[in-house]
N, CA, C and O atoms as CSV, one atom per row, in Angstrom:
chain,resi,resn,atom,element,x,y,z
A,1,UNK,N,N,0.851,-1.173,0.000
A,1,UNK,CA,C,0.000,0.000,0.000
A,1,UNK,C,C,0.896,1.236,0.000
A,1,UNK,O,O,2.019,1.029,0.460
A,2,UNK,N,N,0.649,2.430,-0.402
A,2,UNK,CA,C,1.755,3.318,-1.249
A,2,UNK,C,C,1.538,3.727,0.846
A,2,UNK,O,O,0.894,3.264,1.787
A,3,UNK,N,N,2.420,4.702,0.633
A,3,UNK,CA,C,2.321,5.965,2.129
A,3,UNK,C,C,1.194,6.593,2.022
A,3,UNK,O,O,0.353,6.343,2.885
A,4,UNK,N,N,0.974,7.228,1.328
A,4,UNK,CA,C,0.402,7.964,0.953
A,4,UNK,C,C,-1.587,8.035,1.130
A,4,UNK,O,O,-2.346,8.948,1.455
A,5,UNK,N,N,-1.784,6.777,0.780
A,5,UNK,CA,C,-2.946,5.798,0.848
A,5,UNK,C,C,-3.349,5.743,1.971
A,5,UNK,O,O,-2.724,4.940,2.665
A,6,UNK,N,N,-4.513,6.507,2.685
A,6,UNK,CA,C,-5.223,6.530,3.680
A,6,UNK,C,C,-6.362,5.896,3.869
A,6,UNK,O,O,-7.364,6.485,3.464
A,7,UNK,N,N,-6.567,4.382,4.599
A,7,UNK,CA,C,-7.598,3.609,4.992
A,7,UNK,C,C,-8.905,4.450,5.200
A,7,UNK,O,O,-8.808,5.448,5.914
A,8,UNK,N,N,-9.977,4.176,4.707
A,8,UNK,CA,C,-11.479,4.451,4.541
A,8,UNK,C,C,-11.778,4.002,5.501
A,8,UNK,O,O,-11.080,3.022,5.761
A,9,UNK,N,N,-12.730,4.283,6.448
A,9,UNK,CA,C,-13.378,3.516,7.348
A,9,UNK,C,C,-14.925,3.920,7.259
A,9,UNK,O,O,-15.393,4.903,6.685
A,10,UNK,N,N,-15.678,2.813,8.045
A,10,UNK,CA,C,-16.902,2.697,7.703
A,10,UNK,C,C,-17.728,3.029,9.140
A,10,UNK,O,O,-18.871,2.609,9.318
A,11,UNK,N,N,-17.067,3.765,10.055
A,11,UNK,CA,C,-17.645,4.650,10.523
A,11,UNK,C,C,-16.456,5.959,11.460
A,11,UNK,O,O,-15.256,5.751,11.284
A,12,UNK,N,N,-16.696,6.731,12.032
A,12,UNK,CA,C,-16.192,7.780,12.689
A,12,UNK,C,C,-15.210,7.391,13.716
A,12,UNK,O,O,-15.565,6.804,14.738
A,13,UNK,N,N,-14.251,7.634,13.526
A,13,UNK,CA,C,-12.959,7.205,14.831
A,13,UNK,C,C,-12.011,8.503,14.832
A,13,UNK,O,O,-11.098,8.862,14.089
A,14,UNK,N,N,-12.509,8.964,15.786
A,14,UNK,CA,C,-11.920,10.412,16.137
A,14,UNK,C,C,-11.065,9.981,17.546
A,14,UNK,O,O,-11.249,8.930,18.160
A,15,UNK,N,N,-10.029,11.101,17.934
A,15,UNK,CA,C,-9.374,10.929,19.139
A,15,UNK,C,C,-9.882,11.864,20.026
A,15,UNK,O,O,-9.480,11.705,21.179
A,16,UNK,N,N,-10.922,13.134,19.778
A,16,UNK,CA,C,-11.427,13.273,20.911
A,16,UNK,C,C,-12.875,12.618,21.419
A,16,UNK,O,O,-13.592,11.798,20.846
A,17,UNK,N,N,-13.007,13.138,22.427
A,17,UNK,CA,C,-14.550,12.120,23.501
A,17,UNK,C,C,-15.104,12.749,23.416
A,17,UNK,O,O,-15.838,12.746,24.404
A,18,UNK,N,N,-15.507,13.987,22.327
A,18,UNK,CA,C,-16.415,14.520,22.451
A,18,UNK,C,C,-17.439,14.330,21.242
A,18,UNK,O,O,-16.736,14.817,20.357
A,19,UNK,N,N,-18.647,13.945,20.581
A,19,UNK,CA,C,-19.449,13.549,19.560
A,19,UNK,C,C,-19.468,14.412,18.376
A,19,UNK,O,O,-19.254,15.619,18.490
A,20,UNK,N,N,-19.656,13.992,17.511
A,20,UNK,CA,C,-19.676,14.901,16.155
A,20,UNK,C,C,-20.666,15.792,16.385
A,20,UNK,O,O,-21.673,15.464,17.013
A,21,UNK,N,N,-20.423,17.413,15.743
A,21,UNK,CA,C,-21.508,18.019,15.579
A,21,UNK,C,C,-22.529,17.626,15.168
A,21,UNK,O,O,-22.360,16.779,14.290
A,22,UNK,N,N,-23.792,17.893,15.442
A,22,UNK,CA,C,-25.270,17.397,15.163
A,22,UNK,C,C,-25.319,15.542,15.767
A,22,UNK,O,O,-26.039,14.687,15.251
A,23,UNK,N,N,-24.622,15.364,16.623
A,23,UNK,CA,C,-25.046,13.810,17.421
A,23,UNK,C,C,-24.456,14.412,19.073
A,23,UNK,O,O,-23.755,15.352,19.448
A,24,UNK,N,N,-25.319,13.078,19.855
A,24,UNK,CA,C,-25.012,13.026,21.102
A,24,UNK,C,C,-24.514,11.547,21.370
A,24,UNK,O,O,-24.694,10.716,20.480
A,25,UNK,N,N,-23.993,11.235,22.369
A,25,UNK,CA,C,-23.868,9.811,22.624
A,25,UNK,C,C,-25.000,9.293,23.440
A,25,UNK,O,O,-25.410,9.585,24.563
A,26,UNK,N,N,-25.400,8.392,22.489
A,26,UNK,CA,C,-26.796,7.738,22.701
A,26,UNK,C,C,-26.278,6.260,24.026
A,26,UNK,O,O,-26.938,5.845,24.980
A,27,UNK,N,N,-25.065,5.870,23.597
A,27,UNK,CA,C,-24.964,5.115,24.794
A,27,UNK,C,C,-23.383,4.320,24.443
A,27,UNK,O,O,-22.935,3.747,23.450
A,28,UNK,N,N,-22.864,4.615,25.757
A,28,UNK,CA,C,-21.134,4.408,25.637
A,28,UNK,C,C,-20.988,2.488,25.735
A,28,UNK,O,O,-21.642,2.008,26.661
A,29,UNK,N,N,-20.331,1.640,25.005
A,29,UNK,CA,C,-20.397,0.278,24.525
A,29,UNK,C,C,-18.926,-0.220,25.431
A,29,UNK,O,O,-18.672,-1.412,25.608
A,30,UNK,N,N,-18.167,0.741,25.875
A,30,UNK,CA,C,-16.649,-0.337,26.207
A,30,UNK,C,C,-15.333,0.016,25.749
A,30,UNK,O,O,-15.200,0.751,24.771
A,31,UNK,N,N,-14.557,-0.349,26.247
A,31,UNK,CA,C,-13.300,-0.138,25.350
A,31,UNK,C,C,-13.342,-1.233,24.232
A,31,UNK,O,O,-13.755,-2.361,24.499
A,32,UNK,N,N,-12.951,-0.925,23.096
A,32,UNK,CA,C,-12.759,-1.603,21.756
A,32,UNK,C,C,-11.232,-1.176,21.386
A,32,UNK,O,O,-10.648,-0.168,21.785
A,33,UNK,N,N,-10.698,-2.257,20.466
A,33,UNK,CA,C,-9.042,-1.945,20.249
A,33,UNK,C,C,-9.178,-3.325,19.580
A,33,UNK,O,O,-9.894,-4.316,19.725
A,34,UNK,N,N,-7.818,-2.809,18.503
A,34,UNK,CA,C,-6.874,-3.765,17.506
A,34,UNK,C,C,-5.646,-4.004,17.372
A,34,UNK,O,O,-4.849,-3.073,17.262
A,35,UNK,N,N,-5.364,-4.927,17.360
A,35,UNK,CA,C,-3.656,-4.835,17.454
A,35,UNK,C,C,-2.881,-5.821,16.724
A,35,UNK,O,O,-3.199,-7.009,16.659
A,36,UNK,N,N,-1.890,-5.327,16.192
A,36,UNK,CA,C,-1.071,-6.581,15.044
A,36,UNK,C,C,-0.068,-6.616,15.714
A,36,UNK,O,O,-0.046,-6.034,16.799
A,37,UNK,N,N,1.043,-7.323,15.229
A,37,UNK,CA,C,2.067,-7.949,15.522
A,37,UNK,C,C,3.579,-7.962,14.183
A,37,UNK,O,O,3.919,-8.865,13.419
A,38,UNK,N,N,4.181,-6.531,14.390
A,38,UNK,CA,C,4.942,-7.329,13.073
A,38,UNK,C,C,6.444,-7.057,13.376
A,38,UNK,O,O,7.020,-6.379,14.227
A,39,UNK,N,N,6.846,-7.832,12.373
A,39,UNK,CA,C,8.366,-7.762,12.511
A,39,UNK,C,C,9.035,-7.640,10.886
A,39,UNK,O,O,8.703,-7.926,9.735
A,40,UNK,N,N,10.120,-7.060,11.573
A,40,UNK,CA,C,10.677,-6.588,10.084
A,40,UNK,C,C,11.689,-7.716,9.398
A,40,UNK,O,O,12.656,-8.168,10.010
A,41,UNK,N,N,11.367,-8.074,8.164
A,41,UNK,CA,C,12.191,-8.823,7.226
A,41,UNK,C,C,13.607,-8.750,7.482
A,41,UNK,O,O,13.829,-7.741,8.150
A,42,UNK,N,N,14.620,-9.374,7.240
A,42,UNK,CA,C,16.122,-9.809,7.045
A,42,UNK,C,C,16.255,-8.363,6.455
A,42,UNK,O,O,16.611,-7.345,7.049
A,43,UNK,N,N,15.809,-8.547,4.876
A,43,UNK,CA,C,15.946,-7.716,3.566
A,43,UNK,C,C,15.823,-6.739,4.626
A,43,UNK,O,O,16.828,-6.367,5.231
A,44,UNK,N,N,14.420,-6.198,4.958
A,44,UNK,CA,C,13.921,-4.725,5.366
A,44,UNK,C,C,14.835,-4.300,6.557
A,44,UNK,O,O,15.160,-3.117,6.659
A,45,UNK,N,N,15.099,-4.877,7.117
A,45,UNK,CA,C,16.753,-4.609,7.879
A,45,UNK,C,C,17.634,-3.954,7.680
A,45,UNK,O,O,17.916,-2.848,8.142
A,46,UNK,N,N,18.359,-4.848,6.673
A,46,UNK,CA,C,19.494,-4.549,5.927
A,46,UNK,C,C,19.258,-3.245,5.188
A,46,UNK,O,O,19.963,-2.245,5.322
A,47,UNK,N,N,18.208,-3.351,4.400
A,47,UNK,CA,C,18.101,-1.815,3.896
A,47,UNK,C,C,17.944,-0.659,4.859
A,47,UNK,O,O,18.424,0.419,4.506
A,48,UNK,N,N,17.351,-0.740,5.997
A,48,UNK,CA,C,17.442,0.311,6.886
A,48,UNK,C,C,18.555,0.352,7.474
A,48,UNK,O,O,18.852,1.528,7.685
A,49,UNK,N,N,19.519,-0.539,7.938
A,49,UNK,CA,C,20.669,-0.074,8.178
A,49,UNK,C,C,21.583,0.284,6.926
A,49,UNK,O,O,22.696,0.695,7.258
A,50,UNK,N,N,21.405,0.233,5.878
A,50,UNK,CA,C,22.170,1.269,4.721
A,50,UNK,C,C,21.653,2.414,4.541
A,50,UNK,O,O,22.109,3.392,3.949
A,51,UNK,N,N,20.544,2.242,5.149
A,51,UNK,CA,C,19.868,3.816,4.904
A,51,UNK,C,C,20.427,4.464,6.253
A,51,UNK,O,O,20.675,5.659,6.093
A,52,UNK,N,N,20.654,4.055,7.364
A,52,UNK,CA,C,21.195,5.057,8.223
A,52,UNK,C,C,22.796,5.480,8.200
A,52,UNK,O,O,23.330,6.370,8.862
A,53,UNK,N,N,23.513,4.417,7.070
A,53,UNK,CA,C,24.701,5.417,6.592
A,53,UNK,C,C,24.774,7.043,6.238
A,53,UNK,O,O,25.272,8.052,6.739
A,54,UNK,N,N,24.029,6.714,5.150
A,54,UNK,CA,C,23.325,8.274,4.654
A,54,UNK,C,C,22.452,9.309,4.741
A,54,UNK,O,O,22.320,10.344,4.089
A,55,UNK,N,N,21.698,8.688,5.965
A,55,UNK,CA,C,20.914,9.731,6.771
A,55,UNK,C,C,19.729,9.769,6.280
A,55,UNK,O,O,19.495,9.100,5.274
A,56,UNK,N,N,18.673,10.591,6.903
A,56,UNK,CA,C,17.427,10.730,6.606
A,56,UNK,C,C,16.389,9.834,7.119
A,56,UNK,O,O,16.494,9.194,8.165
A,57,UNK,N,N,15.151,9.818,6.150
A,57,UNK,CA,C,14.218,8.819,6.618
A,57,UNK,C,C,14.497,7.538,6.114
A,57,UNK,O,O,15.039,7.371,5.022
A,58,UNK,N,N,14.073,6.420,7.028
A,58,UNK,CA,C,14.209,5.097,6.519
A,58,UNK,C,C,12.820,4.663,6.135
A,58,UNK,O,O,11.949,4.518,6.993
A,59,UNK,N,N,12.644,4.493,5.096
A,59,UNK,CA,C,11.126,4.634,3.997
A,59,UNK,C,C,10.640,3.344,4.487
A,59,UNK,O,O,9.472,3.054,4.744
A,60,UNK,N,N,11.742,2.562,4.592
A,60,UNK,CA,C,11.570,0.640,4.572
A,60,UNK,C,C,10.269,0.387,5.925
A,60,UNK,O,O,9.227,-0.268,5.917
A,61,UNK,N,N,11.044,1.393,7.188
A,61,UNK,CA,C,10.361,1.138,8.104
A,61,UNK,C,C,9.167,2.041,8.431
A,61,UNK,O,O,8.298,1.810,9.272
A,62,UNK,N,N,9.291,3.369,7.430
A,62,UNK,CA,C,7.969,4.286,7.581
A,62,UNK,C,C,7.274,3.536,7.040
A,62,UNK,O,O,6.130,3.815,7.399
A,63,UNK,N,N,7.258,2.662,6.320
A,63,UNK,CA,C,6.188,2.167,5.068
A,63,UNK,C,C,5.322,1.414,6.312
A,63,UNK,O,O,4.145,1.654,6.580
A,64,UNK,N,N,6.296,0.332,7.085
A,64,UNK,CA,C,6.039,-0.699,8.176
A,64,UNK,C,C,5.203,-0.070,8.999
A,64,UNK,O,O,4.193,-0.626,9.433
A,65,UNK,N,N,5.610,1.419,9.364
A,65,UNK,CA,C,4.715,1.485,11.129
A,65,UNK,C,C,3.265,2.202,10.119
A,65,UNK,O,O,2.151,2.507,10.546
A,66,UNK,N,N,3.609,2.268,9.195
A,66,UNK,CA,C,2.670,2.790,8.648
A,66,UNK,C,C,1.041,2.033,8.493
A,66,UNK,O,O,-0.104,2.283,8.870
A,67,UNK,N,N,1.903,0.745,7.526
A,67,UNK,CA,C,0.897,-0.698,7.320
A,67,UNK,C,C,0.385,-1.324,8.909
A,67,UNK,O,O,-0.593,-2.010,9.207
A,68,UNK,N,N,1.129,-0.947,9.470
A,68,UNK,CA,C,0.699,-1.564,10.700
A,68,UNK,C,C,-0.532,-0.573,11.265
A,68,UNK,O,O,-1.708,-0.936,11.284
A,69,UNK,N,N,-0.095,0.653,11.691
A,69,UNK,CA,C,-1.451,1.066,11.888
A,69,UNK,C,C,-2.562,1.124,11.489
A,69,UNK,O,O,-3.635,1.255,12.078
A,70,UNK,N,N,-2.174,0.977,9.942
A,70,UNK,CA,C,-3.474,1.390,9.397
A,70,UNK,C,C,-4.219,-0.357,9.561
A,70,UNK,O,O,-5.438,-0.522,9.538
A,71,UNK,N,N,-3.438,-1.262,9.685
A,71,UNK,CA,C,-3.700,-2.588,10.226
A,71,UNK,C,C,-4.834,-2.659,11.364
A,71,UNK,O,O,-5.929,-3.222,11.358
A,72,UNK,N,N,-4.098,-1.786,12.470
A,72,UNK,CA,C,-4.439,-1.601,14.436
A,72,UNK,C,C,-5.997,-1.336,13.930
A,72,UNK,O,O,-6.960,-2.038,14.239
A,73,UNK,N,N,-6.027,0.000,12.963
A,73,UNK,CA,C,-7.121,0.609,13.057
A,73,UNK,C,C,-8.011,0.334,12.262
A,73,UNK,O,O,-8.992,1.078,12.254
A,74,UNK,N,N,-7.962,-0.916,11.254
A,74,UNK,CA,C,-8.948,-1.491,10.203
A,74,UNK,C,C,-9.477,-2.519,11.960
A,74,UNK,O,O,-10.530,-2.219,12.523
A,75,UNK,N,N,-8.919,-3.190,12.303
A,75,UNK,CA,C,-8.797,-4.235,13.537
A,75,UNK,C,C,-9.937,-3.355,14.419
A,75,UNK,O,O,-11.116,-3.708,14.418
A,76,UNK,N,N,-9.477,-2.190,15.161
A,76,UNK,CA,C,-10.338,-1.484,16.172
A,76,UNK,C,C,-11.682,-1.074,15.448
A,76,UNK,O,O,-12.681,-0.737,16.084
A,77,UNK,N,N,-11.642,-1.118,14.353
A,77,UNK,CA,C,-12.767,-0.487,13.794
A,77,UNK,C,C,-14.163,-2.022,14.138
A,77,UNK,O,O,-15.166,-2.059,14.851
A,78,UNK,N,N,-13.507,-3.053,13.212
A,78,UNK,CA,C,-13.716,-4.489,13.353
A,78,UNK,C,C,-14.682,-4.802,14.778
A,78,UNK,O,O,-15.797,-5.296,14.944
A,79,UNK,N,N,-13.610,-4.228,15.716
A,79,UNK,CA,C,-14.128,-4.978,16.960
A,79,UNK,C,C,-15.114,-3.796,17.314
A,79,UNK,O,O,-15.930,-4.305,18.083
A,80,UNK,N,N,-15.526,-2.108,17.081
A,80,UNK,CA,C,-15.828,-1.779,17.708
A,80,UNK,C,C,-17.443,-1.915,17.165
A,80,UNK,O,O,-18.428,-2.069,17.888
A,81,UNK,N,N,-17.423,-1.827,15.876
A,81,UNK,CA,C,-18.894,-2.537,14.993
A,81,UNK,C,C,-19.521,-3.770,15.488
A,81,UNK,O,O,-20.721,-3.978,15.305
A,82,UNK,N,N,-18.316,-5.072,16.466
A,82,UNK,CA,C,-19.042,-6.233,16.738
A,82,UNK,C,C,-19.754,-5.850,17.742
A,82,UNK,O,O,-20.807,-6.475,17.870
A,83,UNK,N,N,-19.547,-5.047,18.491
A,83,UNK,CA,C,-20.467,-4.357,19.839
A,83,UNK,C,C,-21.536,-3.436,19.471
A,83,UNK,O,O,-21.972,-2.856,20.465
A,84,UNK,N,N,-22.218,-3.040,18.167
A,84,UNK,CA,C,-22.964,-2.367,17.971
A,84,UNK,C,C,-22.699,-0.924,17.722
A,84,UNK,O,O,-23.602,-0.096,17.600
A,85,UNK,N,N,-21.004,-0.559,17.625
A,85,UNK,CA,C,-20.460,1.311,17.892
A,85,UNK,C,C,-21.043,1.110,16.771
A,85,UNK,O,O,-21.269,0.069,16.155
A,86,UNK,N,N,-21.400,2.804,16.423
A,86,UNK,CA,C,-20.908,3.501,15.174
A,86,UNK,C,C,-20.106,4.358,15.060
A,86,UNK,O,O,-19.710,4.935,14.047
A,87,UNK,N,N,-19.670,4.542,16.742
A,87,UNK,CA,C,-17.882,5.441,16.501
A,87,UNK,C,C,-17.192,4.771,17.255
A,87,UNK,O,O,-17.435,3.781,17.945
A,88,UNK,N,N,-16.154,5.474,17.053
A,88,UNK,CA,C,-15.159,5.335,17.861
A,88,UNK,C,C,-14.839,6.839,18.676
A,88,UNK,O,O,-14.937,7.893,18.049
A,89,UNK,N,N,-14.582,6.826,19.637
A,89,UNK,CA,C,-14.477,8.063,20.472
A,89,UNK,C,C,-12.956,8.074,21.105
A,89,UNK,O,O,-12.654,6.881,21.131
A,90,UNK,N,N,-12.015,8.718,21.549
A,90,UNK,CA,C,-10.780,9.254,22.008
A,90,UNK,C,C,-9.456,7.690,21.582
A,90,UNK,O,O,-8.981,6.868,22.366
A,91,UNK,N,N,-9.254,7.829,20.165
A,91,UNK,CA,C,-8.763,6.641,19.499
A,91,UNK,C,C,-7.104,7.342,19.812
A,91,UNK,O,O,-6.685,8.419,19.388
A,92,UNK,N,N,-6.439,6.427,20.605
A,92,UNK,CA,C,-5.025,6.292,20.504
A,92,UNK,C,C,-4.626,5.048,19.935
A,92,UNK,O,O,-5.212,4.016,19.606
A,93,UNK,N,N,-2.840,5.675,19.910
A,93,UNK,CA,C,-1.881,4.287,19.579
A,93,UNK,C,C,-0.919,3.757,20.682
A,93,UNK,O,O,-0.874,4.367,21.750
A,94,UNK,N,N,-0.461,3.101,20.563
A,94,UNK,CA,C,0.242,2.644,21.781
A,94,UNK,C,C,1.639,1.178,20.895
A,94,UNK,O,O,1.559,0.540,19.845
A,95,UNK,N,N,2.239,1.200,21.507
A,95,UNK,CA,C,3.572,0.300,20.554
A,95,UNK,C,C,4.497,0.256,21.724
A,95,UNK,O,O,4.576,1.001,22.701
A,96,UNK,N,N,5.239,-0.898,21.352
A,96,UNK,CA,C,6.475,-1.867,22.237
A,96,UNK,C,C,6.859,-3.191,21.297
A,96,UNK,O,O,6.339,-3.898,20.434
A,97,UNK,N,N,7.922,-3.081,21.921
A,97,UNK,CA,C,8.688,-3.910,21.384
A,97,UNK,C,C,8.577,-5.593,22.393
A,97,UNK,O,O,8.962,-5.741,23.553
A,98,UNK,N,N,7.848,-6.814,21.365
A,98,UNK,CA,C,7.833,-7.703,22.007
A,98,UNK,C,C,8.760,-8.450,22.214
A,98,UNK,O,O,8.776,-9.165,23.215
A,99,UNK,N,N,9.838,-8.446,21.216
A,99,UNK,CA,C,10.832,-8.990,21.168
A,99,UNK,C,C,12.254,-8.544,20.559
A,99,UNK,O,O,12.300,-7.332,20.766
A,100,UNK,N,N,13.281,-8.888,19.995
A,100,UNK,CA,C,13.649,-7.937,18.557
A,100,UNK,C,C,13.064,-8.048,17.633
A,100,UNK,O,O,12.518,-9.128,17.405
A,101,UNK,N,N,12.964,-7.100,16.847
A,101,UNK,CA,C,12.851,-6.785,15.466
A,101,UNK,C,C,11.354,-7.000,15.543
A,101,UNK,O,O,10.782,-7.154,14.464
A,102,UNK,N,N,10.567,-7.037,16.748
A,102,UNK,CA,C,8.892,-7.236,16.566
A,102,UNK,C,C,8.243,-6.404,17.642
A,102,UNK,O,O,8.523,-6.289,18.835
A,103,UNK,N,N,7.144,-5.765,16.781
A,103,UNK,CA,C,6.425,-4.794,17.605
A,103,UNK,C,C,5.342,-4.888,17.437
A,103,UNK,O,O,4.873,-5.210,16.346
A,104,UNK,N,N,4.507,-4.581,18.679
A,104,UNK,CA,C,2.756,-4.782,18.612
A,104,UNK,C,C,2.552,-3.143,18.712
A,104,UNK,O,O,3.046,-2.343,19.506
A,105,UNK,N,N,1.703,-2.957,17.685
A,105,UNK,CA,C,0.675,-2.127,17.463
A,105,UNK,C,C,-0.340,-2.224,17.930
A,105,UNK,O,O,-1.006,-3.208,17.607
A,106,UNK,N,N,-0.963,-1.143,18.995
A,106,UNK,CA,C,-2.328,-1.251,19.671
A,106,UNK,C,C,-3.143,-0.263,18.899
A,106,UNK,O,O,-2.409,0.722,18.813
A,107,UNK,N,N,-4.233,-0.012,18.313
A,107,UNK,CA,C,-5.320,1.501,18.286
A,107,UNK,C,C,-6.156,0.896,19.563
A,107,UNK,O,O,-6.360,-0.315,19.478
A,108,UNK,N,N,-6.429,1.240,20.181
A,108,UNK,CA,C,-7.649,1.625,21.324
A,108,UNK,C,C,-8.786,2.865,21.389
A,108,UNK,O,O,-8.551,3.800,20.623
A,109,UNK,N,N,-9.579,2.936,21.935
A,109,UNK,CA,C,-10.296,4.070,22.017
A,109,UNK,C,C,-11.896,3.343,22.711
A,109,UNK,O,O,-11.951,2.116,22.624
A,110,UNK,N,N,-12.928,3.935,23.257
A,110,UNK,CA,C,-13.780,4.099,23.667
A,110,UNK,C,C,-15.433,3.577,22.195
A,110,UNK,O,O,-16.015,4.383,21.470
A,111,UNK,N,N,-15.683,2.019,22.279
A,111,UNK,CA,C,-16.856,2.336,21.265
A,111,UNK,C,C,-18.232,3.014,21.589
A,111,UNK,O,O,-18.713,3.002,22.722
A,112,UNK,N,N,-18.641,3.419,20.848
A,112,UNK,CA,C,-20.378,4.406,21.149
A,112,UNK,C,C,-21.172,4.659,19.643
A,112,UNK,O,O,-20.991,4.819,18.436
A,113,UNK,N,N,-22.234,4.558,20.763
A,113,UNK,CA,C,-23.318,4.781,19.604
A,113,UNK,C,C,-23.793,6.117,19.681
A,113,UNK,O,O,-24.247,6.598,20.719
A,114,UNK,N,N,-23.703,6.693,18.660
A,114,UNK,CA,C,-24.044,7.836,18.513
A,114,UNK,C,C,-25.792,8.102,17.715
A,114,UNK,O,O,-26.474,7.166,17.297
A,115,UNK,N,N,-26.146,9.341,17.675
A,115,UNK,CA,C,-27.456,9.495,17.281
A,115,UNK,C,C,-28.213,11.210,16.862
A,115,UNK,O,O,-27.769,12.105,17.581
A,116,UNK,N,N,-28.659,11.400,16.411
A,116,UNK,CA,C,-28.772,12.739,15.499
A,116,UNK,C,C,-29.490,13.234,16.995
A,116,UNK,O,O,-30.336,12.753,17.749
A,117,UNK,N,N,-28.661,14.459,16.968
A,117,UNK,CA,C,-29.180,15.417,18.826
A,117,UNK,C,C,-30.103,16.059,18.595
A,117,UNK,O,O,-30.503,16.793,17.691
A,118,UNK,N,N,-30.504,15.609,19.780
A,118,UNK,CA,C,-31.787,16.432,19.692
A,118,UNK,C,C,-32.104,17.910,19.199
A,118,UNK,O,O,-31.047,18.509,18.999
A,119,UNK,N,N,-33.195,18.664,18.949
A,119,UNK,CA,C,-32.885,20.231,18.760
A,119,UNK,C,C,-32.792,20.684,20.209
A,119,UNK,O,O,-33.370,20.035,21.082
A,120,UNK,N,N,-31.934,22.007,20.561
A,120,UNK,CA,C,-32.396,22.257,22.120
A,120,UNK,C,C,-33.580,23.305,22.232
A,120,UNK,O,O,-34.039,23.602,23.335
């Protein structure tokens, strides 16, 4: 998937807790979250350590934390729809290293159902 290429989602996953204009939260569902697991290739290695001869960004591994999130957050989306959300509310990331060369990607955030607000 290029960098560039930003995952669609099929409903609202914002990082603040507060509801879209024109909705209220009709009723808060749980914490919901996704998380992968990856590790970087031999190859994808090796090229990032030639790339830190010469400085700059290492593309090999932007590409990686990249695919991965957008991974976490196809995943959080997944789980937060099996509970009935249609958002997602205060969506973070979170990452560590499980081992070498392997890292878990978390998205987390709050699922809810949201609903067209009332007039006041």
């Amino acid at each position: 998937m290029p960098m560039a290429e930003m995952s669609r989602h099929q409903i609202p996953i914002l990082t603040t807790f507060e509801a879209p204009p024109g909705t209220e939260i009709e009723k808060v569902l749980g914490p919901c979250w996704g998380i992968t697991v990856r590790s970087r290739s031999v190859v994808g290695t090796a090229c990032a350590g030639c790339q830190q001869f010469v400085g700059g960004e290492i593309t090999a591994l932007t590409e990686l934390a990249t695919a991965s999130r957008n991974e976490a957050m196809n995943r959080l989306e997944q789980h937060a729809m099996a509970q009935g959300a249609n958002a997602v509310l205060g969506m973070r990331f979170d990452s560590g290293e499980l081992m070498q060369n392997t890292n878990e990607i978390v998205a987390y955030g709050t699922a809810v159902r949201l609903r067209t607000a009332s007039p006041s």
